[in-house]
N, C-alpha and C positions, 0 to 999 in steps of 0.2 A: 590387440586391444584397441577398440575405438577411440577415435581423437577426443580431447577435453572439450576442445572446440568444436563450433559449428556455427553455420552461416543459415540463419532464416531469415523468411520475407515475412513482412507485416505490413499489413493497409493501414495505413495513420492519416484521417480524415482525407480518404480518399487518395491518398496516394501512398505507392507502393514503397515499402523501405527495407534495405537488404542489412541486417543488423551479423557482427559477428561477437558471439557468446559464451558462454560456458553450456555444456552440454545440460548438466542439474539444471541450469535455471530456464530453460526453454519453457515450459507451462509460464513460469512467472511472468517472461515475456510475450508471450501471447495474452494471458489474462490482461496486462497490464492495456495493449494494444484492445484488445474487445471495450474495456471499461473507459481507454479515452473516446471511442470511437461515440460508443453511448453516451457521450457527454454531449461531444458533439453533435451528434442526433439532437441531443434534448435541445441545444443551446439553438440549433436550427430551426427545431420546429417551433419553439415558442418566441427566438427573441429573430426573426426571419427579416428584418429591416436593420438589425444590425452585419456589417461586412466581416468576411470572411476571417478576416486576420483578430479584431475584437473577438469573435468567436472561439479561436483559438485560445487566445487569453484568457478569457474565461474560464473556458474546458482548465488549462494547465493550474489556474488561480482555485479553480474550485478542487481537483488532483490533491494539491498543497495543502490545505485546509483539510482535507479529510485524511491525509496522511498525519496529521499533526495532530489532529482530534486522534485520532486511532493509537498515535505513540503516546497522549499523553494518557488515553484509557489505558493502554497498556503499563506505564510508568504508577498511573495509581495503583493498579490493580496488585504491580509490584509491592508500592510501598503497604496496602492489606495486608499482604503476606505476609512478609517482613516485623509488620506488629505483630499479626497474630501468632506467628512464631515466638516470636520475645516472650510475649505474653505467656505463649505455652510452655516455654524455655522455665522462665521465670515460676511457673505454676508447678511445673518437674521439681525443678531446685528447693522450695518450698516442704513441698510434701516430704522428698527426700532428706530432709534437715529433720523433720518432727520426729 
């Protein structure tokens, strides 16, 4: 049986990092490493008078923000469901009483 673990490399703004993981989450980590790298891209080519290290900051500050946008879409999108269940909960129990 293959190990749980595993050791990969990922290029993170240009330099190489040897990360050691859980085997499942291997894509997550690559994606994650493609999606800073494109940050950095953008952050490069458009804000190119700002140094290396702000750069970075950026890339991670904007990372954060979109992770938090995204849990709290996801946390609405929860509390949706959640009524429209009640709702339909409530709509059941209804009918079923008449």
């Amino acid at each position: 049986m293959p190990s749980e673990r595993l050791t990969i490399s990922v290029v993170l703004g240009g330099r190489k990092v040897q990360l050691d993981i859980n085997r499942a989450d291997e894509q997550v980590y690559r994606n994650a490493a493609q999606r800073l790298n494109e940050m950095i891209s953008f952050y490069r080519k458009n804000y190119s008078e700002v140094d290396g290290e702000m750069i970075l900051l950026m890339s991670a500050y904007n990372a954060v923000v979109n992770h938090l946008a995204e849990k709290k879409l996801a946390k609405d999108d929860i509390d949706k469901l959640e009524a429209s269940f009640s709702q339909l909960s409530k709509e059941l129990k209804d009918s079923l009483s008449e």
